[in-house]
C-alpha positions as CSV (number, residue, x, y, z in Angstrom):
1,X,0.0,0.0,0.0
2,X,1.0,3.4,-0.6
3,X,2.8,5.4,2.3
4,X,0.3,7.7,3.9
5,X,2.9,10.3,3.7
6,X,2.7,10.5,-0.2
7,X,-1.0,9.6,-0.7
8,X,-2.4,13.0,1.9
9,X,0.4,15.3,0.5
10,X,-1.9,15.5,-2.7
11,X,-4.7,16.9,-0.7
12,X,-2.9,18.0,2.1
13,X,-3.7,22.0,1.1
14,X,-7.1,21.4,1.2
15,X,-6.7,19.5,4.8
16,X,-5.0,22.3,6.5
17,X,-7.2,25.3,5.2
18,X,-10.2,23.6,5.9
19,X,-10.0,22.8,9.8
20,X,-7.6,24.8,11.5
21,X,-8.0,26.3,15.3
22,X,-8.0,25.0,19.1
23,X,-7.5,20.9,19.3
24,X,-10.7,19.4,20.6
25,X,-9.0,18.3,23.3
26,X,-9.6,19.7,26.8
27,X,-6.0,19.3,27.8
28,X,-4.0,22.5,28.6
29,X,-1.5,22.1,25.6
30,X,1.6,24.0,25.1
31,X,1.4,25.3,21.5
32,X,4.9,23.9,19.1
33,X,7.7,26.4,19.9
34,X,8.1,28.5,16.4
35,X,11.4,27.7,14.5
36,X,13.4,30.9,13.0
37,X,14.5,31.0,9.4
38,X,15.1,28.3,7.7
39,X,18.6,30.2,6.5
40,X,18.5,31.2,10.4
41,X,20.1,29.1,12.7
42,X,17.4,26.5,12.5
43,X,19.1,24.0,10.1
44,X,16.6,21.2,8.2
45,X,16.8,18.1,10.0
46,X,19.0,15.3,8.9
47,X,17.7,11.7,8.9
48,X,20.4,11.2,11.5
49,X,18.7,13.6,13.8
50,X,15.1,12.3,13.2
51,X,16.2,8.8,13.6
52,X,17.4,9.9,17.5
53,X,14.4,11.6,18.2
54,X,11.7,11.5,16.0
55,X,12.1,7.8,14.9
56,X,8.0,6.2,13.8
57,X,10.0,3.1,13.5
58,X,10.2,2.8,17.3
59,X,6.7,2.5,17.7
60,X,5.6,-0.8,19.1
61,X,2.7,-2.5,16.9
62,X,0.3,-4.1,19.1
63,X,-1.0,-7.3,18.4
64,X,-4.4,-6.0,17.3
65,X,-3.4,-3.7,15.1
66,X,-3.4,-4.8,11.1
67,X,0.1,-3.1,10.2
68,X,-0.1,-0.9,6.7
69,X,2.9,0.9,6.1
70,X,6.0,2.2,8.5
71,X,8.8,4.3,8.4
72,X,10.9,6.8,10.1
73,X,8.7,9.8,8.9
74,X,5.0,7.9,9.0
75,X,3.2,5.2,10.3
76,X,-0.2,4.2,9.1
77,X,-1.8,0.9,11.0
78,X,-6.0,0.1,11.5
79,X,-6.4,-0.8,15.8
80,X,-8.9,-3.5,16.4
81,X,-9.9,-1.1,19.1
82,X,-12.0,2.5,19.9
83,X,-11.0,6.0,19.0
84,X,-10.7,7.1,23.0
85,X,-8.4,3.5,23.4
86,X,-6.6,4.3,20.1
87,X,-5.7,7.8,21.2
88,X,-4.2,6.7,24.4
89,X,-2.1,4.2,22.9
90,X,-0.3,7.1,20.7
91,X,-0.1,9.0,23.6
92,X,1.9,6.4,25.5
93,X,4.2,5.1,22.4
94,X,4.9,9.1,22.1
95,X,5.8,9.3,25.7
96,X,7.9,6.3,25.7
97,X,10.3,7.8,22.6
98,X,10.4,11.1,25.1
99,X,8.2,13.1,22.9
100,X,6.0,16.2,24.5
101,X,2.6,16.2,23.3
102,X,1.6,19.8,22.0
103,X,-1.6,21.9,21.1
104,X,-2.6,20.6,17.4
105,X,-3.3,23.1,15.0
106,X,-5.9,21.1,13.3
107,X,-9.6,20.4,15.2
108,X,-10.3,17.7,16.9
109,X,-14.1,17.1,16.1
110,X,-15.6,13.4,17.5
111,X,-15.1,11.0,16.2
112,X,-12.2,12.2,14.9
113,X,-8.8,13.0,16.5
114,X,-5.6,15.3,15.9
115,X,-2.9,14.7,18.1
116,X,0.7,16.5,17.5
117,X,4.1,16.0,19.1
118,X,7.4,17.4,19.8
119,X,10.3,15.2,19.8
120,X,13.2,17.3,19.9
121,X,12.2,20.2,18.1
122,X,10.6,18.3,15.5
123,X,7.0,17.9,14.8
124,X,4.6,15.1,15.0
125,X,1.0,14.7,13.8
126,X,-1.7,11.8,14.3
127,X,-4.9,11.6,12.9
128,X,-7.2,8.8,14.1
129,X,-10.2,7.9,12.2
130,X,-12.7,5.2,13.0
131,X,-12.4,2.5,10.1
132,X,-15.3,2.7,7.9
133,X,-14.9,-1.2,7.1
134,X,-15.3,-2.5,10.6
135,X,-17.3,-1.9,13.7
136,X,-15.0,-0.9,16.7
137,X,-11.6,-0.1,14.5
138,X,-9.8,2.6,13.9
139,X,-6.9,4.4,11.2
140,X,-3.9,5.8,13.2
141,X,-2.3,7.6,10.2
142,X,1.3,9.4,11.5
143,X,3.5,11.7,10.0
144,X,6.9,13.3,10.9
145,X,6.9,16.9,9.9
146,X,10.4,17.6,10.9
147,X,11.9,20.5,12.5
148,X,11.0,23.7,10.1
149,X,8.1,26.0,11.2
150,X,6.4,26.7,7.7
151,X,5.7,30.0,9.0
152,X,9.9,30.5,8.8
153,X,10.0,29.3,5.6
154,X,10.3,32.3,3.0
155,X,7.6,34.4,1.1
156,X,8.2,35.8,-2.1
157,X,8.1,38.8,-2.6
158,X,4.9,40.9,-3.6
159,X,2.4,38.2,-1.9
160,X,0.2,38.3,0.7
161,X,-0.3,36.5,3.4
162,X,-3.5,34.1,3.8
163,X,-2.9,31.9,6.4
164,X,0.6,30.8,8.6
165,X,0.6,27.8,10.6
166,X,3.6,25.5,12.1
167,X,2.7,23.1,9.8
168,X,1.6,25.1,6.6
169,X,1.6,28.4,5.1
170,X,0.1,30.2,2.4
171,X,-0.4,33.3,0.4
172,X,-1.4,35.0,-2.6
173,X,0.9,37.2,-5.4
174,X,-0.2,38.9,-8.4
175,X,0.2,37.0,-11.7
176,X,-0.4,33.7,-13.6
177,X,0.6,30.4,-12.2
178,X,3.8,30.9,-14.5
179,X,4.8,34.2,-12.3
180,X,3.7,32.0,-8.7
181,X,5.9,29.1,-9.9
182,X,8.7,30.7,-10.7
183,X,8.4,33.4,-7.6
184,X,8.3,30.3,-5.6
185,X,11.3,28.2,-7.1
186,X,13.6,31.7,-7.0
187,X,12.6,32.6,-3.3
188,X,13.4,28.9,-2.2
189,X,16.0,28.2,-3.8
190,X,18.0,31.4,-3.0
191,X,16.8,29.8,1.0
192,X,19.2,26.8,-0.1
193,X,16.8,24.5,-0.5
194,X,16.8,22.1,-3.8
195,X,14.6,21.5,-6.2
196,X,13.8,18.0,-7.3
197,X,11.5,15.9,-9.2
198,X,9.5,13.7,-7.1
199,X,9.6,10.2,-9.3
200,X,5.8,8.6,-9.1
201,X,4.5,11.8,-7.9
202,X,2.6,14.6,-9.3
203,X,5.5,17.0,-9.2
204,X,5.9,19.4,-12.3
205,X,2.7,18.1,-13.9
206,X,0.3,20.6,-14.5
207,X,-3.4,20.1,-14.0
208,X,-5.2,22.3,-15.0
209,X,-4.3,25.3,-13.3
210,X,-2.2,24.3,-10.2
211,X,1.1,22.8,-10.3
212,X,2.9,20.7,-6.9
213,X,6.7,21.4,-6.7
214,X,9.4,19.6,-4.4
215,X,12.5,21.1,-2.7
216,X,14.8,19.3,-0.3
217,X,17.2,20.3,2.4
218,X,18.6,17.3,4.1
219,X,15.9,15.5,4.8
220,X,12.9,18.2,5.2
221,X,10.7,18.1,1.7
222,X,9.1,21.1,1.0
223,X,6.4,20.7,-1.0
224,X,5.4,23.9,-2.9
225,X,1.2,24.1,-4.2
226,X,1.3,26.8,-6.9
227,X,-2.6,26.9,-7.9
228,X,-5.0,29.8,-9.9
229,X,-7.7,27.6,-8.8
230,X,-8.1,28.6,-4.8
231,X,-7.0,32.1,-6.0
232,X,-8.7,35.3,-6.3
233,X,-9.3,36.7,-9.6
234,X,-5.6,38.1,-10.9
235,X,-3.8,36.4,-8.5
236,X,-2.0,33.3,-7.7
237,X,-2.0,31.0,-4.1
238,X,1.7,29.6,-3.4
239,X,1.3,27.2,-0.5
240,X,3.9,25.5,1.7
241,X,3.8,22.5,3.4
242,X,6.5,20.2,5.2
243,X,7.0,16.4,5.1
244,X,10.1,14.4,5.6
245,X,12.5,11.8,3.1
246,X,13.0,8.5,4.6
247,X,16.5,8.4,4.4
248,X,19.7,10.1,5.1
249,X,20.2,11.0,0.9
250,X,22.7,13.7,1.0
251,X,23.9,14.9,-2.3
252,X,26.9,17.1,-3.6
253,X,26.6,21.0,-3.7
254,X,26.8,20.9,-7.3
255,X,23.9,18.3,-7.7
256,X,21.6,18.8,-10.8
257,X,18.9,16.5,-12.3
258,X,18.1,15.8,-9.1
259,X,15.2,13.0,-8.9
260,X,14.2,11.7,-5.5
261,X,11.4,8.0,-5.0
262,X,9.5,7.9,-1.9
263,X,8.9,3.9,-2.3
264,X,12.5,2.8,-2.2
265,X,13.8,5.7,-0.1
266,X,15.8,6.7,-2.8
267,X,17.7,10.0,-4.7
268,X,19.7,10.2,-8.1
269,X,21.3,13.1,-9.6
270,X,24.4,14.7,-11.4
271,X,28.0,15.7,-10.6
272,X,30.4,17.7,-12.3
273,X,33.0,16.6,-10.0
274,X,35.6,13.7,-10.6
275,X,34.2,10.5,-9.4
276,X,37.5,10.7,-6.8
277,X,35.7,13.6,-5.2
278,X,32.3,12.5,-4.7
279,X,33.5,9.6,-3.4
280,X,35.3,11.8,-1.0
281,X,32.8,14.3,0.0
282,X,30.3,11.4,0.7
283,X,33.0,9.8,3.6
284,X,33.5,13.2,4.8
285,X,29.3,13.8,5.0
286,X,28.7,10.6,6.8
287,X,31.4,11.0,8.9
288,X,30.5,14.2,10.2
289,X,26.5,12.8,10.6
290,X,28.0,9.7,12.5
291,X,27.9,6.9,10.1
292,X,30.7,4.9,9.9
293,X,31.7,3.2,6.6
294,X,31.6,-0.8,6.1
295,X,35.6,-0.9,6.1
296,X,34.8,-4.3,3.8
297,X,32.4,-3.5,1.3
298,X,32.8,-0.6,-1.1
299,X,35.0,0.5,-3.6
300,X,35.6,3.7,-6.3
301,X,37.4,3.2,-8.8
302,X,38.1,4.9,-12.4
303,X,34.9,4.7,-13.6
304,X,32.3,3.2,-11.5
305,X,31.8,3.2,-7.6
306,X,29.9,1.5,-4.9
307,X,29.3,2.9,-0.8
308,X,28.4,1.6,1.9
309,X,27.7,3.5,5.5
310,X,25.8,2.2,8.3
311,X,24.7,3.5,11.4
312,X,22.4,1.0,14.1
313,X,20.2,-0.4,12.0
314,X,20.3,1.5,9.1
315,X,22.0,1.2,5.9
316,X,22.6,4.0,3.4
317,X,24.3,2.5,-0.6
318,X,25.8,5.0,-3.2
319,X,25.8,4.2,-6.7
320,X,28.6,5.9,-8.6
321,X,29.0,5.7,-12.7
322,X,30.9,8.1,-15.1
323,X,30.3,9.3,-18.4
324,X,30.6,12.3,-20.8
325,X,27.9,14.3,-18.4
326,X,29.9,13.9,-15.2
327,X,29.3,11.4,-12.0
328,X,25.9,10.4,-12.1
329,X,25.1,9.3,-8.0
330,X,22.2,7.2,-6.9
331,X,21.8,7.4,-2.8
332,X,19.1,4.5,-1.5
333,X,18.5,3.9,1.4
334,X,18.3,0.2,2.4
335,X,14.7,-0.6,4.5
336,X,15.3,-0.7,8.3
337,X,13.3,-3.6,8.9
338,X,15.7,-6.0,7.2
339,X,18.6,-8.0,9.7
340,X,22.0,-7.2,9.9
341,X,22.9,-10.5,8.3
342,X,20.7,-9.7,4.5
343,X,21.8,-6.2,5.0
344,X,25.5,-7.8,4.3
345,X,24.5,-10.5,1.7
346,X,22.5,-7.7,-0.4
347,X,25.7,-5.5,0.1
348,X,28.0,-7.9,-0.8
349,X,26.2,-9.0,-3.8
350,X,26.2,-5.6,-4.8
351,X,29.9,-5.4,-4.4
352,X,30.1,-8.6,-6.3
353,X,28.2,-7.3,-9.6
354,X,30.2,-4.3,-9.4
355,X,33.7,-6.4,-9.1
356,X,32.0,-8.1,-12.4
357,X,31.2,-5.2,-14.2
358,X,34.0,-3.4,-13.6
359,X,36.8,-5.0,-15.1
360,X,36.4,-2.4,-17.7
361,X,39.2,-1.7,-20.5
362,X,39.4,1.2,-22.8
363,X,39.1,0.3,-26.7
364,X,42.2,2.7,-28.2
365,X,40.7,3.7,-31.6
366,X,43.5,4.9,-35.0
367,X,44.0,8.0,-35.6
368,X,40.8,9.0,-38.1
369,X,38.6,6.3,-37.7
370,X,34.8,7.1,-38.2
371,X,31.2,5.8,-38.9
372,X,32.2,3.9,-35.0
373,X,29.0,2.4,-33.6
374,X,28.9,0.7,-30.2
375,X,26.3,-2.5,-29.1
376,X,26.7,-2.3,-25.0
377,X,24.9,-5.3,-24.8
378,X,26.5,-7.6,-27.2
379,X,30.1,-5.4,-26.2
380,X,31.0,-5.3,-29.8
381,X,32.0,-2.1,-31.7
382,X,32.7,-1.2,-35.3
383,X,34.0,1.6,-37.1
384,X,35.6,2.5,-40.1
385,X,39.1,3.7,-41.3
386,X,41.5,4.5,-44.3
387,X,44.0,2.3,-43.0
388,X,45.2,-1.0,-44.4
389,X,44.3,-4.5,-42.6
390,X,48.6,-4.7,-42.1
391,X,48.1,-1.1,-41.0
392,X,45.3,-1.6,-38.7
393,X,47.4,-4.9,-37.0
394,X,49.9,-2.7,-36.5
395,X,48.3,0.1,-34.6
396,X,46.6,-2.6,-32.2
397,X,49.4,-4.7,-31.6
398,X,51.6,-1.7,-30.2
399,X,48.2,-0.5,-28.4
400,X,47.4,-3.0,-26.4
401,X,50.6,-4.2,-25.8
402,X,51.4,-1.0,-24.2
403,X,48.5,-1.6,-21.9
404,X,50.0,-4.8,-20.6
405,X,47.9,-7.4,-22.6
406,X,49.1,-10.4,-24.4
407,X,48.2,-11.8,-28.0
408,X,47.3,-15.3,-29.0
409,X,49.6,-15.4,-32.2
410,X,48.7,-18.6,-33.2
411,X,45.3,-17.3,-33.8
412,X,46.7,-14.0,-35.9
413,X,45.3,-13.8,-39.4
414,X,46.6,-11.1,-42.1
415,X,45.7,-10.9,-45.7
416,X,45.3,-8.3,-48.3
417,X,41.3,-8.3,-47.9
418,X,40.9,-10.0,-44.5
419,X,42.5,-10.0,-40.8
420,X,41.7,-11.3,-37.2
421,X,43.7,-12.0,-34.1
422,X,42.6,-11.8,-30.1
423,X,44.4,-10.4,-27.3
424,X,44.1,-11.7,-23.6
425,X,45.0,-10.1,-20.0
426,X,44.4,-11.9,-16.7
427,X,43.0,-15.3,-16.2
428,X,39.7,-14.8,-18.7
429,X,39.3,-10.6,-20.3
430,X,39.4,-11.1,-24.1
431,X,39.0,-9.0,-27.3
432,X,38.6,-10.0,-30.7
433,X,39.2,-7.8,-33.3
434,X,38.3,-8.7,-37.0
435,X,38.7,-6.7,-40.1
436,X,37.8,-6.5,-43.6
437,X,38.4,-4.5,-46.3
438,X,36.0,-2.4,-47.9
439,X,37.6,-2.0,-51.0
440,X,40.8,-2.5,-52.5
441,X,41.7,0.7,-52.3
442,X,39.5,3.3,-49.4
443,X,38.7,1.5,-46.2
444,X,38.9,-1.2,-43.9
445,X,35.5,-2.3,-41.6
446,X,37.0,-3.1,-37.7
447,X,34.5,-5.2,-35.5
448,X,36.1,-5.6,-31.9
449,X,34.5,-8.0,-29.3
450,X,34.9,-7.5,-25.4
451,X,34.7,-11.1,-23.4
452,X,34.4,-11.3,-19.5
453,X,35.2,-8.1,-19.7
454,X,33.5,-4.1,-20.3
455,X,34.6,-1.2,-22.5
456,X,35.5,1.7,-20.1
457,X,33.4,3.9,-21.9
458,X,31.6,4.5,-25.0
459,X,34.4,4.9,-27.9
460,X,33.8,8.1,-29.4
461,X,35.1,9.9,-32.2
462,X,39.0,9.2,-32.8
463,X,41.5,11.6,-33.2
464,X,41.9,13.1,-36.7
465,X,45.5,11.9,-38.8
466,X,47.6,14.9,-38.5
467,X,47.9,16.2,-42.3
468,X,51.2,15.8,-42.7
469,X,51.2,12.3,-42.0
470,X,47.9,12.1,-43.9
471,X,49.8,13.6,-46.7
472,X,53.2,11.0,-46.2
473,X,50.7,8.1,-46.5
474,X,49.1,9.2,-49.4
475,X,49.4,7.4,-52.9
476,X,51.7,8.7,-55.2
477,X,49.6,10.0,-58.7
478,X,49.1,6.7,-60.4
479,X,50.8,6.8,-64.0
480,X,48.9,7.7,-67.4
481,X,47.8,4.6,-68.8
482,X,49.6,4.7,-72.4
483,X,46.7,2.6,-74.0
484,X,43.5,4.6,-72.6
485,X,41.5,6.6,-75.1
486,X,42.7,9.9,-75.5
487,X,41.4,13.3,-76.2
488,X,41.2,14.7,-80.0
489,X,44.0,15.6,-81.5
490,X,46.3,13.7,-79.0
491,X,45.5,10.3,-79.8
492,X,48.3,10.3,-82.9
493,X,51.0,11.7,-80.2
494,X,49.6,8.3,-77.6
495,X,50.3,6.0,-80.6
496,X,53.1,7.5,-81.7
497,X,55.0,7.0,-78.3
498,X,53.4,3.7,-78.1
């Protein structure tokens, strides 16, 4: 089932405008302390913070209950029990994590129930609900808000307030929902928080005319409601509202493309920076946030990478590959619920695909060669060139000699209109290169084959042939032929000579 988290952000808005005031409860409440500025000294939780204080995961599931979903930012479950008995086992599983139950911004009107927590500066709502399914049962539906007052979060400028709240905020500006969306993304973003595309979710799709963006900082999701729809006439609503990632998915300062899945807890994006240094600002990160790395598992090498960092119970894996674009980074979380001992044999299976994979070896291409097209999955690539079969044998025996591998000689072929040999290094990495000429006289077709092993990367264009080595190869001007038909008026000088 869906995580309740994702399924109420969609009408979440609605939710908070619609109810707001004193809880229905008759206890004497302390309201939720208000946060400052986000770029204040109030910094966005981390996961690593949550997880100490704010953790749904610690929650003890009762034998009656028939368990939905759970995880550190929200817990939905049905209780085989009544609303008053429901609501007094929150408020003890609350108590026992050391979180301080607090007024509720949202009504409490029988038979339904708002509850809200703080656990070390970070909020936490509860919504009970009797179940409409069965007599005497009830939804508990949790979420973890984190540690950012709405109300601190930053307005654009030009809008005007509508309605503030710890856990919500929202105002109106002048414009179409082009002007809201990007007075939104500018305001946030110069708050250092990130944008990103929620993956599954209804994030930069347009309907009608409202649009739901996501920014991140750490693990606080902002999720920004641009809408004409529950706007006055001329103007846009922009509406903020707070929810939480499930994992701790930090990414570089750099990061672009930056795509994040609530169902795995998992975050991609793109880095500019050598693979070298992502690797190393993700030791430094965890290190700092108290993760220690799996001193056995994990490697980063040339081209490709693999992490691992664990801390308690939970397990955070980094994906690392290279190509033209940069370092492309996935960050997923690994579920909390699994035991130590899969945790390892999913890690180490992980690390054995990637020892696999990553034998990789780059394919050196002559100078000029062209029309190259590359098959990843069958690891075979062809391309064109100028040069002779003899010429082509040449290049690639010196080439990967120089990189240390060996050929088979008996299996060396070299004709006029035909060549093959193969080439090995280690116990089983092999490359067969076969090559046919085109013509007698233009080009030669080059197929090379990769066995147990991986091309580094895509071969791209080669290098072009310097002209004056162009020039030194070429044919000398081939002779007149004494016998070919000649133009008027010479063809008594051609017999003559003849």
């Amino acid at each position: 089932m869906c995580c309740p988290r994702v399924a109420l952000l969609a009408y979440l808005p609605l939710f908070v405008l619609a109810g707001c005031g004193a809880s229905g409860d008759a206890k004497d409440l302390e309201a939720m302390p208000a946060a400052t500025a986000v770029n204040g000294p109030v910094e966005p939780a981390t996961f690593t913070l949550l997880a100490d204080h704010a953790d749904l995961r610690k929650v003890v599931i009762p034998d009656d209950a028939k368990f939905q979903s759970r995880e550190m930012g929200a817990l939905y479950m049905v209780l085989q029990r009544d609303t008053q008995a429901s609501v007094d086992f929150v408020r003890e599983q609350m108590s026992k994590l050391g979180c301080k139950e607090v007024k509720s911004e949202n009504p409490s009107t029988p038979p339904y129930v708002s509850l809200s927590f703080n656990g070390g500066g970070c909020l936490i709502t509860a919504f009970i609900s009797p179940e409409s399914t069965q007599e005497k049962a009830t939804n508990v539906v949790m979420n973890g808000v984190g540690n950012i007052d709405a109300r601190s979060l930053p307005a654009p400028k030009g809008t005007t307030p509508a309605t503030a709240f710890w856990t919500s905020q929202s105002m109106t500006i002048d414009g179409d929902l082009d002007q809201g969306i990007r007075a939104a993304r500018e305001t946030l973003a110069a708050a250092g928080w990130i944008e990103a595309i929620r993956v599954g979710g209804e994030d930069q799709a347009t309907k009608g005319e409202q649009r739901f963006l996501t920014f991140f900082k750490n693990s606080v999701i902002v999720g920004a409601y641009v809408s004409k729809a529950t706007a006055p006439a001329g103007k846009t609503s922009i509406q903020y509202n707070c929810t939480l990632l499930g994992g701790e998915l930090p990414v570089p300062s750099d990061a672009s493309d930056v795509r994040f899945w609530q169902e795995p807890n998992k975050l991609s994006c793109l880095s500019k920076a050598p693979i070298a240094d992502v690797g190393k600002f993700y030791e430094a990160r965890f290190k700092e946030l108290g993760w220690k790395k799996w001193k056995d598992l994990g490697v980063v090498r040339e081209r490709v990478g693999k992490l691992f960092y664990v801390r308690g119970n939970d397990v955070t894996m980094i994906d690392l590959a290279v190509d033209d674009k940069g370092t492309h980074i996935i960050v997923h979380g690994m579920p909390e619920h699994i035991q130590d001992d899969e945790k390892r044999a999913i890690a180490r299976d992980k690390q054995a695909q990637i020892d696999k994979d990553s034998n990789l070896i780059d394919l050196p291409l002559p100078p000029g060669a062209h029309d190259i097209e590359y098959d990843e999955e069958s690891r075979k690539v062809t391309f064109k060139t100028a040069k002779s079969i003899a010429e082509v044998m040449e290049f690639y025996q010196g080439a990967f000699a120089d990189a240390g591998w060996k050929e088979h000689e008996q299996n060396r072929s070299v004709k006029e209109q035909t060549g093959n040999f193969n080439t090995v290094k280690g116990d089983n990495d092999t490359v067969f290169v076969n090559m046919f000429r085109l013509n007698a006289k233009t080009e030669t077709e080059v197929t090379a084959l990769a066995y147990s092993c991986r091309w580094n990367k895509q071969p791209g264009p080669a290098e072009e042939e310097p002209a004056k080595a162009k020039e030194e190869k070429a044919p000398a001007a081939e002779a007149e032929d004494p016998t070919a038909e000649a133009p008027d008026g010479a063809s008594a000088e051609a017999k003559e000579r003849d």
